[in-house]
ChimeraX commands (.cxc) that place a marker at each C-alpha (Angstrom):
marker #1 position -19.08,42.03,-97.68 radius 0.5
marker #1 position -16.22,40.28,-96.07 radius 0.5
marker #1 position -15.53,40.27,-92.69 radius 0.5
marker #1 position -12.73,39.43,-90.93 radius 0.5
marker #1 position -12.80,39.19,-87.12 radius 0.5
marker #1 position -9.35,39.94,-85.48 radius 0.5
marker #1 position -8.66,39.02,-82.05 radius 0.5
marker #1 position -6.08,40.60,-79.61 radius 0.5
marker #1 position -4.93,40.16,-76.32 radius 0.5
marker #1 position -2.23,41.01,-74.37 radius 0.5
marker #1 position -1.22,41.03,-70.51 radius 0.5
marker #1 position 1.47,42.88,-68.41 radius 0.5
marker #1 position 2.75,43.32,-64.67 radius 0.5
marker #1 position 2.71,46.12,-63.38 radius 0.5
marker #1 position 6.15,47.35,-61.25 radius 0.5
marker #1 position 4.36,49.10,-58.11 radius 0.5
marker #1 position 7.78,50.29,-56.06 radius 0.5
marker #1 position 5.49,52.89,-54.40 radius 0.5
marker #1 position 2.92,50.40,-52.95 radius 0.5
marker #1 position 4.36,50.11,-49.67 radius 0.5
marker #1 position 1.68,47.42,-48.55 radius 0.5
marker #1 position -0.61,45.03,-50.34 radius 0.5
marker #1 position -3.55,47.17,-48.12 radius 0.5
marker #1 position -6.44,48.56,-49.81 radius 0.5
marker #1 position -5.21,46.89,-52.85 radius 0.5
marker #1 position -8.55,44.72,-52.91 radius 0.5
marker #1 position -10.87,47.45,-52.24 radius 0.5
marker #1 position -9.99,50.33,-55.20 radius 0.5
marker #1 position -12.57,52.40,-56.72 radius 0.5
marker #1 position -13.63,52.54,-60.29 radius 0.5
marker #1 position -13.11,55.49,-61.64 radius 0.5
marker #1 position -13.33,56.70,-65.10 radius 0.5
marker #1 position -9.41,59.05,-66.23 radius 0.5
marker #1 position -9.31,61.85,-68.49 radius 0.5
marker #1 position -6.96,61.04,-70.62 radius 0.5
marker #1 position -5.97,64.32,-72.03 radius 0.5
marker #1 position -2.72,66.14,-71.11 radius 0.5
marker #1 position 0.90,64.75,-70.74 radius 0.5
marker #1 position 0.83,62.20,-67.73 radius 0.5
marker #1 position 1.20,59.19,-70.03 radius 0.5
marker #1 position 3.54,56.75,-71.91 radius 0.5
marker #1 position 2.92,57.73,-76.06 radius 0.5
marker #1 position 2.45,55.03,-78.46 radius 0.5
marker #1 position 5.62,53.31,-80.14 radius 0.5
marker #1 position 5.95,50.88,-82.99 radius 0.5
marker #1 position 5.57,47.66,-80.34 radius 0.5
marker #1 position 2.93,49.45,-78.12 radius 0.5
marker #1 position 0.46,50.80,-79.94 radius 0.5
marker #1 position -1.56,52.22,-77.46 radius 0.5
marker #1 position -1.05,54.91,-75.09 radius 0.5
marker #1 position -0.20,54.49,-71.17 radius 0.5
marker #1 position -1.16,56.28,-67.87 radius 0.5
marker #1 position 1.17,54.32,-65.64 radius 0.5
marker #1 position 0.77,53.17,-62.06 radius 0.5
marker #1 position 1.55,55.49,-59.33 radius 0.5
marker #1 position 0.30,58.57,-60.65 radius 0.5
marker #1 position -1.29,60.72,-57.96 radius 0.5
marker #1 position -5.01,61.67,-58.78 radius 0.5
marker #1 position -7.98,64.13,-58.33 radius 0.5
marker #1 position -11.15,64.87,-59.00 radius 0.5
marker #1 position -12.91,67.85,-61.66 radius 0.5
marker #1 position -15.49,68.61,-59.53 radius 0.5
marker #1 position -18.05,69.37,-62.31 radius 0.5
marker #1 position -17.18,66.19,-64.60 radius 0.5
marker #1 position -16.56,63.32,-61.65 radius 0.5
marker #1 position -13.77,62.43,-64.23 radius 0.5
marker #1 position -9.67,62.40,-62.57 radius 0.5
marker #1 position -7.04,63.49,-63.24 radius 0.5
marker #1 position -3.47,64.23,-62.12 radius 0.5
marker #1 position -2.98,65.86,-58.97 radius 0.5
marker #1 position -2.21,69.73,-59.15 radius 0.5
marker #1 position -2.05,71.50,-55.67 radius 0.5
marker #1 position -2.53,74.87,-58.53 radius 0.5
marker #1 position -5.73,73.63,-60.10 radius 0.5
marker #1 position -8.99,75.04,-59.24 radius 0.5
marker #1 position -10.90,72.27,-60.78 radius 0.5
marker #1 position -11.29,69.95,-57.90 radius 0.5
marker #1 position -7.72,68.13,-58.96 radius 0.5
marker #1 position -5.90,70.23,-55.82 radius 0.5
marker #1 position -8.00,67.89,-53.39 radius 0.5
marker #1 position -5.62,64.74,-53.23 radius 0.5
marker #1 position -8.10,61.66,-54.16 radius 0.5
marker #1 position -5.46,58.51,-54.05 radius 0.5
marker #1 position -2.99,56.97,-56.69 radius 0.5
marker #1 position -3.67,55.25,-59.82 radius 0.5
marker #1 position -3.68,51.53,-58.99 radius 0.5
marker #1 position -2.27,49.68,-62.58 radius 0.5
marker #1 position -1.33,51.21,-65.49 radius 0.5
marker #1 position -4.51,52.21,-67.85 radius 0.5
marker #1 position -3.76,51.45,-71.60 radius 0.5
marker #1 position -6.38,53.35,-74.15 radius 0.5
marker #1 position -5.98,54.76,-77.96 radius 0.5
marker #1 position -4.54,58.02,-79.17 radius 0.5
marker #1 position -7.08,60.43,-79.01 radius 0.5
marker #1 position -9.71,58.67,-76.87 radius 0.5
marker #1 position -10.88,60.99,-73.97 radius 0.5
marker #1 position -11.90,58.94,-71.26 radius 0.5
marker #1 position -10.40,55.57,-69.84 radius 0.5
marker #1 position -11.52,53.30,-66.95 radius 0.5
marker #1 position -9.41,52.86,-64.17 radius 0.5
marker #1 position -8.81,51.65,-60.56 radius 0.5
marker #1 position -8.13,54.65,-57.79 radius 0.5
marker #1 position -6.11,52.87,-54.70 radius 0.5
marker #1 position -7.59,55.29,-52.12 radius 0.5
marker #1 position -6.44,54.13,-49.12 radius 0.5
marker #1 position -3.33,52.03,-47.86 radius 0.5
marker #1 position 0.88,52.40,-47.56 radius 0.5
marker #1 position 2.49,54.43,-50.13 radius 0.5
marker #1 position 6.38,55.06,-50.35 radius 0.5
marker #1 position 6.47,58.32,-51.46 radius 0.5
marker #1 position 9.96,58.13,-52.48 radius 0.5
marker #1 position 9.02,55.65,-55.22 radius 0.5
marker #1 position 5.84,57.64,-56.78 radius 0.5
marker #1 position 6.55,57.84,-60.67 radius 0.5
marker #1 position 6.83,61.83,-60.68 radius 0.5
marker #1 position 7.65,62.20,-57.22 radius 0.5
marker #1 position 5.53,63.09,-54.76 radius 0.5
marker #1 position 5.78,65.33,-51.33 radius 0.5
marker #1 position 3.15,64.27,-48.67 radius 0.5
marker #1 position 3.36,67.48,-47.14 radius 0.5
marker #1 position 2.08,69.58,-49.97 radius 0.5
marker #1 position -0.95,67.51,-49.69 radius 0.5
marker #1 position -3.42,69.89,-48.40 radius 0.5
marker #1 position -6.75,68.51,-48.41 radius 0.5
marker #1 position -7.58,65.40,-49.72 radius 0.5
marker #1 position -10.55,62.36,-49.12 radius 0.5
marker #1 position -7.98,59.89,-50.05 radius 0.5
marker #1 position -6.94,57.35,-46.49 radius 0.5
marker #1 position -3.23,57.25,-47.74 radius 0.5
marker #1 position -0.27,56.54,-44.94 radius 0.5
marker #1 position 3.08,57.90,-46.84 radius 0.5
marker #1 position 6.64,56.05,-45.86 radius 0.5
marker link #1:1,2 radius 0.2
marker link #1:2,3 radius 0.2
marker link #1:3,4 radius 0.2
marker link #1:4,5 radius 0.2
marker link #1:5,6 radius 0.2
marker link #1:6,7 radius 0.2
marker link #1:7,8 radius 0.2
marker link #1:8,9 radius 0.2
marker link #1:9,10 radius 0.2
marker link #1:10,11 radius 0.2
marker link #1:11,12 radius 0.2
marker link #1:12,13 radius 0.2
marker link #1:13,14 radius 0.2
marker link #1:14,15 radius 0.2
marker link #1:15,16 radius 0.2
marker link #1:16,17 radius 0.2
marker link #1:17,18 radius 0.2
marker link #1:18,19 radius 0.2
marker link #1:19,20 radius 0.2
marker link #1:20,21 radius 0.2
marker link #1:21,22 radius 0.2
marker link #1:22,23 radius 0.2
marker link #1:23,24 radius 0.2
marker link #1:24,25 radius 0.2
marker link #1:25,26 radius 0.2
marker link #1:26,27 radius 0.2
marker link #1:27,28 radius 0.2
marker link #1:28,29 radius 0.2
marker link #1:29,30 radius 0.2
marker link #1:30,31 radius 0.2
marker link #1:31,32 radius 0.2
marker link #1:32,33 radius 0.2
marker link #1:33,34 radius 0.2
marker link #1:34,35 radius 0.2
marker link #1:35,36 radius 0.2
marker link #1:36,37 radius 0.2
marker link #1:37,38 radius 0.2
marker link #1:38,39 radius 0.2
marker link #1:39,40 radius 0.2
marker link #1:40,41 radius 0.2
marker link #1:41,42 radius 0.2
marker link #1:42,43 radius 0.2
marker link #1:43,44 radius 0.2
marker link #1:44,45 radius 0.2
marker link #1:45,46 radius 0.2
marker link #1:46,47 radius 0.2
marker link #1:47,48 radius 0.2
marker link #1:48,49 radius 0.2
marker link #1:49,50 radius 0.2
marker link #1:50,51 radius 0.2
marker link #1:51,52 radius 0.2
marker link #1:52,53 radius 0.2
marker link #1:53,54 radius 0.2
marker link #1:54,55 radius 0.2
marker link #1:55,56 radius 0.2
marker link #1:56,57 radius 0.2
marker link #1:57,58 radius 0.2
marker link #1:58,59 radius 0.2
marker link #1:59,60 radius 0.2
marker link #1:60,61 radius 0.2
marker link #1:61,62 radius 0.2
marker link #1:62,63 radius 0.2
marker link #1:63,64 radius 0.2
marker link #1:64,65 radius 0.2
marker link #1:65,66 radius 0.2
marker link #1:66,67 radius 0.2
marker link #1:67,68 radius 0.2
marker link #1:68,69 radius 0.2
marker link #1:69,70 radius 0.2
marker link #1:70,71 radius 0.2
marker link #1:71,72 radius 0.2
marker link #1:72,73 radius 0.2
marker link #1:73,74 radius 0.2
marker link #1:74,75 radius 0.2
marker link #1:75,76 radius 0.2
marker link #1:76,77 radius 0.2
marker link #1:77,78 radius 0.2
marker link #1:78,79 radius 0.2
marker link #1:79,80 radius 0.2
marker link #1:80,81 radius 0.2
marker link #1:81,82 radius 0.2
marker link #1:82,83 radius 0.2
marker link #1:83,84 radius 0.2
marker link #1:84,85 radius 0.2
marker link #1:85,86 radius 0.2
marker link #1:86,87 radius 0.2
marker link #1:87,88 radius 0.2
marker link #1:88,89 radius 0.2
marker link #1:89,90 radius 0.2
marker link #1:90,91 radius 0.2
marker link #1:91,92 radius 0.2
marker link #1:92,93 radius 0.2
marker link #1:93,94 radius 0.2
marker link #1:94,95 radius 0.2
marker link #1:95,96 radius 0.2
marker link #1:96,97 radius 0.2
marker link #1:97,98 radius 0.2
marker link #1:98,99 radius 0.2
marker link #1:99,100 radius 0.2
marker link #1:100,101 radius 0.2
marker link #1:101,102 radius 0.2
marker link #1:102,103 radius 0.2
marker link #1:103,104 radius 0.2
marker link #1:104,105 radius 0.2
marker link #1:105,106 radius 0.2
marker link #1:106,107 radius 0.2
marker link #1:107,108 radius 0.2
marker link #1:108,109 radius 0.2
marker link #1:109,110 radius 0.2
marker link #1:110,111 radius 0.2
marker link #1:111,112 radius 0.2
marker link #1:112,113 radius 0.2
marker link #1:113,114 radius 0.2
marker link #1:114,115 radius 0.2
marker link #1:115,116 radius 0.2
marker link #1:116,117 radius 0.2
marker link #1:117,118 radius 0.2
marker link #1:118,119 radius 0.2
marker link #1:119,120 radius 0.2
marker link #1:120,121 radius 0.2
marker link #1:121,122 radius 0.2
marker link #1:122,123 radius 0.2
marker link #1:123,124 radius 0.2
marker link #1:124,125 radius 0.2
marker link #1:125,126 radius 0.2
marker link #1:126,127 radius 0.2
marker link #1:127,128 radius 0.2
marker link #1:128,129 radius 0.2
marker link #1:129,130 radius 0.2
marker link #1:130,131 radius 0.2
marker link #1:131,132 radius 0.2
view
């Protein structure tokens, strides 16, 4: 048998124009995405690997403990406003599941939410989120 051990690596910034303050930032929880639906970036030829980017508000399936976008309609647990996705979570086509950071409390420009986002249809939510 031959083996050949490939090695990859690869780094990015993140553009955060909705993070309105550099508060919280060093306290996010680790949370753990479903990554099924249509709140990410596809694969291309030069990223081969799909994207949930930064910014994205969240929630929480009350039966799994897994998040997933915020729908003020869903009757899962997602209508309870948990925070915004912190960086932008890479993972492979077809994977389920993806670790992630949830920014649950800071300063968050509403204005600049990838989406868009109105603080007033936020009902309930556990999140500790000031919107500018």
């Amino acid at each position: 048998m031959d083996l050949q051990p490939i090695t990859y690596s690869d780094s990015a910034t993140v553009d955060r124009p909705w993070l309105a303050s550099r508060h919280g930032v060093d306290t996010p929880l680790t949370i753990t995405l479903f990554t099924e639906g249509t709140h990410y970036t596809p694969p291309t030829l030069g990223q081969p690997r799909s994207i949930m980017r930064a910014g994205i508000p969240l929630g929480r399936v009350t039966a799994t403990n897994l998040y997933g976008p915020w729908d003020t309609a869903a009757t899962d647990g997602r209508a309870d406003f948990a925070g915004v996705l912190l960086t932008d979570v890479p993972f492979a086509p077809g994977s389920g599941r993806a670790g992630a950071a949830l920014l649950w409390h800071g300063l968050i420009a509403a204005a600049h939410v990838p989406g868009g986002l109105d603080p007033s249809a936020i009902t309930t939510s556990t999140a500790q989120i000031h919107f500018v």
